[in-house]
C-alpha positions in Angstrom: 0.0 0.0 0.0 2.6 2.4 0.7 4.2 1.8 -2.5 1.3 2.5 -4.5 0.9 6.2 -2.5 4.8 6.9 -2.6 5.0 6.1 -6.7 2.6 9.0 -7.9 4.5 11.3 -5.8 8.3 10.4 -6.8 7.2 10.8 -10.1 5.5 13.6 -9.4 8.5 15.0 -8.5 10.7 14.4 -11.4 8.3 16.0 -13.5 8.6 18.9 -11.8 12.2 18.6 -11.9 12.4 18.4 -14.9 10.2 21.4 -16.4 11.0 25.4 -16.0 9.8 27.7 -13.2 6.3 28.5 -14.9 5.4 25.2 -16.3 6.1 23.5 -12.8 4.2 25.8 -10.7 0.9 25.3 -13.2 1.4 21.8 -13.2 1.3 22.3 -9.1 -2.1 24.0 -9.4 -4.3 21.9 -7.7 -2.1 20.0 -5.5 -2.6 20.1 -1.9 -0.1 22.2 0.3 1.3 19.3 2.3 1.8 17.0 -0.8 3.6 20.3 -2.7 5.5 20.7 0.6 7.0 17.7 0.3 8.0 17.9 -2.9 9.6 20.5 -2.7 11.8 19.5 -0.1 12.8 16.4 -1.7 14.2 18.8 -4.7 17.1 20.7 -4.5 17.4 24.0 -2.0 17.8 26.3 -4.6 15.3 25.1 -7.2 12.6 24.4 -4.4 13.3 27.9 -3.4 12.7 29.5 -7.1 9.6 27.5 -6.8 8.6 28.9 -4.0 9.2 32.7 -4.8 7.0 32.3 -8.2 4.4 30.8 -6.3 1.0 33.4 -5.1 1.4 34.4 -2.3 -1.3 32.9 -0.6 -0.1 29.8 -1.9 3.2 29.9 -0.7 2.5 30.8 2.6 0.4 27.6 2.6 3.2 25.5 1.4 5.7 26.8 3.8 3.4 26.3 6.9 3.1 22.9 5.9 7.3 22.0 5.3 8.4 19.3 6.6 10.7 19.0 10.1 13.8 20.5 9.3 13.1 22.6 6.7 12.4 26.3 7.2 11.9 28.1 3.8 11.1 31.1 5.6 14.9 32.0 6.0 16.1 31.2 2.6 13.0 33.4 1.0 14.6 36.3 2.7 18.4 36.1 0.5 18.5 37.0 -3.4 18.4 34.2 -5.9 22.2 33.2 -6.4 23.3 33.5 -2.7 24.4 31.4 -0.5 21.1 32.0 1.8 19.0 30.4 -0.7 21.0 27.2 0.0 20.0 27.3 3.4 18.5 24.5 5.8 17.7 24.5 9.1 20.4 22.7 11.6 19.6 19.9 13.3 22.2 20.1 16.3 22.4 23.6 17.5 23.3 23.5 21.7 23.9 26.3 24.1 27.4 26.6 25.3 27.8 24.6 28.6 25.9 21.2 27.1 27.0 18.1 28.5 27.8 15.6 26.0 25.3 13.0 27.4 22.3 15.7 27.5 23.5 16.2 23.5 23.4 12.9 23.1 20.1 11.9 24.4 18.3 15.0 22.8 19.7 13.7 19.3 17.7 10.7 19.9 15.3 11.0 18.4 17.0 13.8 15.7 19.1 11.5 14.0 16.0 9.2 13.6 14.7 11.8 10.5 17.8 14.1 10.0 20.9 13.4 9.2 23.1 14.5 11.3 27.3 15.5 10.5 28.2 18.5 13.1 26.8 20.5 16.3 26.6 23.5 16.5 27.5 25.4 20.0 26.6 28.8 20.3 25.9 31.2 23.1 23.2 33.0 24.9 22.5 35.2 21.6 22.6 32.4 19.1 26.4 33.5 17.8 28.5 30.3 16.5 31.1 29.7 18.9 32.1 26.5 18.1 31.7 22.9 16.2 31.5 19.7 17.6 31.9 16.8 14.9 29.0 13.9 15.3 31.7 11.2 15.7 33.6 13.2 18.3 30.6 12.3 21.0 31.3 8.3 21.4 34.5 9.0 22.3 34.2 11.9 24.7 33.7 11.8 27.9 29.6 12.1 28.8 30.2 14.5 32.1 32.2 16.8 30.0 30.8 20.1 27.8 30.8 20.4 24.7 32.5 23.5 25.0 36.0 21.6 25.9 35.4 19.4 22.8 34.3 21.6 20.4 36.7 23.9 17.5 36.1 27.4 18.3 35.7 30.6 15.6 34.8 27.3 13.1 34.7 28.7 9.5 31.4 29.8 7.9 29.9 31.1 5.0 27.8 34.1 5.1 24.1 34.5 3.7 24.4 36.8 1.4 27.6 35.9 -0.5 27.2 34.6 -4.0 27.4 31.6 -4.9 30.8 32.1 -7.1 32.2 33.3 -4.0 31.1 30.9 -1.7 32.6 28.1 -3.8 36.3 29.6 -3.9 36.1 29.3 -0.3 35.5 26.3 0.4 37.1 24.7 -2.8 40.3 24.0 -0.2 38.2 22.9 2.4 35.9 19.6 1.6 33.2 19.8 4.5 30.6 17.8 4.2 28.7 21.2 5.9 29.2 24.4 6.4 27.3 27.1 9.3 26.1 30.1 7.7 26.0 33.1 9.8 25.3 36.7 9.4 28.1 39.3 9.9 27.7 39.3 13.6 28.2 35.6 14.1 24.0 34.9 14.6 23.9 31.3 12.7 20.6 31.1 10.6 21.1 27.6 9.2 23.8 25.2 7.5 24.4 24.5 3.7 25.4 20.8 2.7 29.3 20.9 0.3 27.0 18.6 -2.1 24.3 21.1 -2.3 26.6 24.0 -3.3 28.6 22.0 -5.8 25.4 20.8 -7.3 23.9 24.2 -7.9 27.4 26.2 -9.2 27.8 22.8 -11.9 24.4 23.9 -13.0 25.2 27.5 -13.1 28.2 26.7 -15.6 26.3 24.3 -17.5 23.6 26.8 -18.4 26.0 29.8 -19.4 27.1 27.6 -23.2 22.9 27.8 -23.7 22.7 31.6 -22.9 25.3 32.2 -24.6 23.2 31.6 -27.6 20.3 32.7 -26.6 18.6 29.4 -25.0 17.0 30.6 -21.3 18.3 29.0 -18.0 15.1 28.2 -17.0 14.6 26.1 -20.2 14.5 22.7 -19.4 14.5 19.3 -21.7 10.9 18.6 -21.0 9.7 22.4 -20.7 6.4 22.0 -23.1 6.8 23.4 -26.5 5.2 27.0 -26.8 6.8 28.0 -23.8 10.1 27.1 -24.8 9.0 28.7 -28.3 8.4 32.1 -26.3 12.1 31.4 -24.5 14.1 31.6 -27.9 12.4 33.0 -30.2 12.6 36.6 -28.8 16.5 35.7 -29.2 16.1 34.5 -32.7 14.5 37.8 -33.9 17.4 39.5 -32.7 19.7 37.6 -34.4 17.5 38.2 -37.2 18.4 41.8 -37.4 21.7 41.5 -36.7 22.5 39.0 -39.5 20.5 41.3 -42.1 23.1 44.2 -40.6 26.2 41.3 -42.0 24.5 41.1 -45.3 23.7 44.9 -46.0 27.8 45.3 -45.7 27.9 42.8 -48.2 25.4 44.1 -50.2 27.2 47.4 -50.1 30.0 46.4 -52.5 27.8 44.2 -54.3 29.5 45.8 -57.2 33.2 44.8 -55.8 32.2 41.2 -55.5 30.8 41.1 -59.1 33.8 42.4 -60.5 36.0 40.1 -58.5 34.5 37.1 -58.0 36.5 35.4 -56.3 36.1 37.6 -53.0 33.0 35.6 -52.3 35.2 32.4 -51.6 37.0 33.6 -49.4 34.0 35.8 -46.9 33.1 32.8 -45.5 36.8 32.4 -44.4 37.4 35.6 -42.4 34.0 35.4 -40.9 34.5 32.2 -39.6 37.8 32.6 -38.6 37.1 35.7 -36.9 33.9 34.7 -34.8 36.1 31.5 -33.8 38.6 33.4 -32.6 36.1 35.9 -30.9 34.0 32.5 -29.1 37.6 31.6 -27.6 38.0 35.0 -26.1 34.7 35.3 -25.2 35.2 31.6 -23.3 37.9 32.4 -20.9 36.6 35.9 -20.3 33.6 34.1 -19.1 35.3 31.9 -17.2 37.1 34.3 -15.1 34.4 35.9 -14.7 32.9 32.8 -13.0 35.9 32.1 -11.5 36.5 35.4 -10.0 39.7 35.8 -11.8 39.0 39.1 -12.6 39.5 41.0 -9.4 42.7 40.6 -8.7 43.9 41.1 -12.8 43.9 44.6 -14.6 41.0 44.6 -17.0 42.7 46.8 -19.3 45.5 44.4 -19.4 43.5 41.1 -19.9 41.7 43.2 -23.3 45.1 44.3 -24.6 46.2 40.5 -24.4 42.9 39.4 -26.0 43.7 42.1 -28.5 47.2 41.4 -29.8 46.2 37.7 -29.7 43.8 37.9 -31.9 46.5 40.4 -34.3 49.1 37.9 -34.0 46.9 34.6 -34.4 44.9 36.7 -37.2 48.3 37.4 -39.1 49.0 33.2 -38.9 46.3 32.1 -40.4 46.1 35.6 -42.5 49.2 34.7 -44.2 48.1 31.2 -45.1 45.3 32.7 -46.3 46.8 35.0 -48.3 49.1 33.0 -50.1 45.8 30.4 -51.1 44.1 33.5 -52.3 47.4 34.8 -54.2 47.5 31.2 -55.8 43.9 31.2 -56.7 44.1 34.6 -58.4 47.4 33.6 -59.8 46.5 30.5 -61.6 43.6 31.5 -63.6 45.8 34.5 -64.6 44.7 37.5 -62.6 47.3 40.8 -62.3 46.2 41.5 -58.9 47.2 38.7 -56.9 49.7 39.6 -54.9 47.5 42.8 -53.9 44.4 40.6 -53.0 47.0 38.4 -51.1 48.3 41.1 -48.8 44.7 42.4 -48.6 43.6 39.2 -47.6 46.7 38.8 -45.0 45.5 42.9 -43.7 41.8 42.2 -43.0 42.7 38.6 -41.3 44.7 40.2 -38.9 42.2 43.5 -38.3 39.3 41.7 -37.6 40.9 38.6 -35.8 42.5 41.3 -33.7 38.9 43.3 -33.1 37.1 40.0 -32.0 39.5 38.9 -29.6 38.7 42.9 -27.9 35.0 41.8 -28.9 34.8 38.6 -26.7 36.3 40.2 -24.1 34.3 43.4 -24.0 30.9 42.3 -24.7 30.9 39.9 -21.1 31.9 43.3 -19.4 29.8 45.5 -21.2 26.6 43.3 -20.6 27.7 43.2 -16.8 27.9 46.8 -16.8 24.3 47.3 -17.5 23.6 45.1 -15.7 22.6 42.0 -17.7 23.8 38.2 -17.4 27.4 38.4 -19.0 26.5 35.3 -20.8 23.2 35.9 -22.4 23.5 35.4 -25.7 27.0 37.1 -26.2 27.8 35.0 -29.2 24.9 36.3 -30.8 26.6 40.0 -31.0 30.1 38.7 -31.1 29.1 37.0 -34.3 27.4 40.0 -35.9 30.3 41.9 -35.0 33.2 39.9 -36.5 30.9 39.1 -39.3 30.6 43.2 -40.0 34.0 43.8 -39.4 35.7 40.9 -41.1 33.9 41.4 -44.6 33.8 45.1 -44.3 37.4 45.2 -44.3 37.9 43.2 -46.8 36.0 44.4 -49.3 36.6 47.6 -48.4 39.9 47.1 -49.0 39.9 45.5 -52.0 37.6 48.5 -53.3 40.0 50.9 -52.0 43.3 49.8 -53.2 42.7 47.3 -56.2 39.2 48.7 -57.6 
């Protein structure tokens, strides 16, 4: 019998995993608070949180009345989406300073029957962390003695409010299986599991190579159709217009392709080698960014070294390019291949060199106003070298040869 009332909720549940924000919380319509509550808690903090904040009001304060033990959403509803305080669960071992280990022992009981149970946490009269006593610790100890004389004191914690990027480079070095969070003045409002924070940064990272085209976070494999129509689309039209801004450049010297046909081969060249080399700067701008990298580096420093990598990288494959276009040009007996060869070489190097400053630049300048840095960058990277790359070439080809 219990089987057959446990199956339609675990699947239940992945369902709901599995779809975005908006499509879970209608699928939810209808669903008893107690039965939503715990689902939710058997999903991960973060997303169960995001769930919760899109909910009615009425409805979430429904669902959080009804959570199970051990699990306070109240807290985490009060920290942005991205923090650390989102994370949050209650603990299930906190003890005044001056427990004996045999009272902490007996009141855990009964804990360790439904939570799981890794550290206690000690604090004083005004609920500030003093000190962490691990589980294990209390069968060796002896039972007359406090916890205060067993305990670590000033233990390390992680602070509500801190993003998550943050919160991950410090406790890379660490490896605790949990970690207190308390505010500035030492008041602990709950714990965070390691596994919990790993899990949500590795789906951080795997969503930034979907917005960087364009494809929504919240988009999931089995978010229904029209709504994951309304997600890209939107980003589709843009792209739209940008592309038509590629093709009106080369419509420009419509004339200077006619007359030299053989500049049409070699478009598809720059362009591509261009907004390659643009997508690699663009990648490890991205990932310092993630990372943190950036504040501790110059940012003027890291463009100018995107910059001349992309002139010296763009005169590499410029000249190879060149010399195929001087040999093209030369065998069907042109007069102007050694000028359409240096041309070639020149507008290689100028547009390889402006999309490494591109893919470095856009993150930043979509930061700047505030945007995500990865949302779909590549889309005006792309335009961009695309503009640039043909522009100069043809231009120069109508300039000096023309």
């Amino acid at each position: 019998m219990s089987n057959s009332n446990t199956a339609p909720g675990q699947d239940l549940a992945k369902r709901i995993a599995a779809l975005d924000t908006d499509s879970a919380i209608k699928r939810l319509q209808g669903v008893p608070a107690p039965e939503v509550a715990r689902l939710l808690a058997s999903l991960p903090p973060a997303r169960a949180n995001d769930l919760l904040a899109a909910m009615p009001m009425g409805e979430r304060t429904a669902v959080m009345a009804a959570a199970p033990v051990g699990t306070d959403w109240a807290d985490s509803q009060r920290y942005p989406e991205g923090s650390v305080g989102r994370l949050i669960e209650d603990p299930p071992a906190v003890f005044p300073a001056g427990t004996a280990v045999s009272a902490a022992i007996d009141a855990l009981r009964e804990v360790v029957k439904q939570r799981l149970v890794t550290y206690l946490w000690v604090v004083d009269g005004s609920q500030r962390l003093v000190g962490v006593v691990a589980f294990r610790d209390l069968l060796y100890a002896d039972r007359d003695r406090p916890l205060d004389e067993i305990m670590i004191r000033s233990p390390f914690c992680l602070r509500p409010g801190m993003d998550l990027v943050d919160a991950m480079r410090e406790v890379v070095t660490r490896h605790y299986p949990v970690y207190p969070v308390c505010e500035d003045d030492g008041h602990l409002v709950g714990q965070v599991r390691g596994q919990v924070l790993f899990e949500q940064q590795a789906f951080e990272i795997s969503a930034q190579a979907g917005s960087m085209v364009g494809v929504e976070k919240e988009e999931r494999l089995a978010t229904p159709l029209w709504r994951a129509f309304k997600f890209r689309n939107p980003w589709l039209l843009i792209n739209l217009l940008t592309v038509f801004v590629a093709a009106a450049v080369v419509g420009y010297f419509e004339d200077t392709i006619n007359r030299v046909v053989v500049l049409a081969v070699f478009l598809p060249v720059l362009g591509g080698q261009a907004g390659n080399l643009g997508c690699q700067s663009l990648a490890v701008m991205l990932r310092g960014m993630t990372l943190g990298e950036l504040k501790s580096t110059r940012i003027a420093g890291i463009i100018a070294k995107e910059g001349v990598l992309g002139l010296v990288n763009g005169a590499v494959t410029g000249a190879i390019a060149g010399a195929a276009m001087y040999w093209v040009v030369a065998r069907d007996g042109g007069g102007d291949a050694l000028a359409l060869g240096l041309i070639t070489l020149a507008a290689m190097a100028f547009s390889c060199m402006i999309a490494g400053l591109a893919g470095s630049t856009i993150p930043l300048a979509l930061k700047r106003l505030g945007a995500d840095p990865a949302t779909a960058s590549s889309i005006f990277l792309t335009t961009l070298t695309d503009v640039v790359s043909m522009g100069a070439f043809l231009g120069l080809v109508t300039w000096l040869v023309l």
